[in-house]
PAFIDO-674105 format. One line per field, with one value per residue (C-alpha): x, y, z; residue in one letter; residue number from 1. Coordinates in nm, 3 decimals, padded with zeros to 5 digits. Example, Ala and Ser with C-alpha at 12.3 -4.5 7.8 and 13.67 -1.06 7.14 Angstrom:
2
xx = 01.230|01.367
yy = -00.450|-00.106
zz = 00.780|00.714
code = a|s
pos = 1|2
END
This chain:
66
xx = 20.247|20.075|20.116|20.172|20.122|20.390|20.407|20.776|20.783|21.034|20.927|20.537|20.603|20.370|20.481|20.383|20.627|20.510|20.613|20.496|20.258|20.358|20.678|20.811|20.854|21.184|21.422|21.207|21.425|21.190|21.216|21.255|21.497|21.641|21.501|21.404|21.137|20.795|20.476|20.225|19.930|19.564|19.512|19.201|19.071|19.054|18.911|18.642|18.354|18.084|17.985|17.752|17.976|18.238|18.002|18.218|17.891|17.900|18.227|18.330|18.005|17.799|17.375|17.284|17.235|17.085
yy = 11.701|11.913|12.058|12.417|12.627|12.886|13.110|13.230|13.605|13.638|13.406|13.318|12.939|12.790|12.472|12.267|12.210|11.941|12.128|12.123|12.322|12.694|12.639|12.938|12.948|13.148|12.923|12.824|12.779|12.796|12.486|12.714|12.992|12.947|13.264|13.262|13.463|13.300|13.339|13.139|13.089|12.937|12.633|12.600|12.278|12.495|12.780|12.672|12.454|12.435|12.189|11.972|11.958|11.769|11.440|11.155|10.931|10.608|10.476|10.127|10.072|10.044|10.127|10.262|10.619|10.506
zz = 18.414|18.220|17.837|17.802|17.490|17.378|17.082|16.948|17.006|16.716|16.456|16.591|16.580|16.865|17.060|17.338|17.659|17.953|18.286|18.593|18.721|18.835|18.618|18.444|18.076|18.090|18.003|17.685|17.366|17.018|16.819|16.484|16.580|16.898|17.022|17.419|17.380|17.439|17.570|17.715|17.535|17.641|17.501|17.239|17.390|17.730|17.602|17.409|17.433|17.725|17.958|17.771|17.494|17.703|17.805|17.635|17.693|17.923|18.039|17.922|17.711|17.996|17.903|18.231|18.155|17.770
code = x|x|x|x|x|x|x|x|x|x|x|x|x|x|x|x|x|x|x|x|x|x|x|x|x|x|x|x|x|x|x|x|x|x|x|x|x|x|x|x|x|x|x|x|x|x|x|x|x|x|x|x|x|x|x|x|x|x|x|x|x|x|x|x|x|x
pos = 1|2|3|4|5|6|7|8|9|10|11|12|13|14|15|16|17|18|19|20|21|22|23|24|25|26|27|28|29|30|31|32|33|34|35|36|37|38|39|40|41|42|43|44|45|46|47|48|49|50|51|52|53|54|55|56|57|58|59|60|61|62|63|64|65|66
END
């Protein structure tokens, strides 16, 4: 499942909910007021950043692309 990003309408407090995918946020509670007004957000680590910026380098410390 994946992590969603909401921001608190009401108070701005931003929190994270796993749901699944195409799941509505309207039964979202805020952690700090209670209010049950949120809305989704897009994520910083998906926003940002290109493609060469997410090579991790070689899986399991193997030298074949070194």
């Amino acid at each position: 499942m994946p992590i969603y990003e909401y921001r608190c309408k009401k108070c701005t407090k931003v929190f994270e909910r796993f749901q699944r995918v195409g799941e509505g946020g309207e039964d979202l509670v805020c952690p700090r007021c209670g209010e049950r007004k949120a809305e989704k957000r897009i994520s910083s680590f998906s926003s940002k950043g290109s493609e060469s910026s997410s090579y991790c380098g070689p899986a399991r410390g193997s030298s074949r692309f070194t």
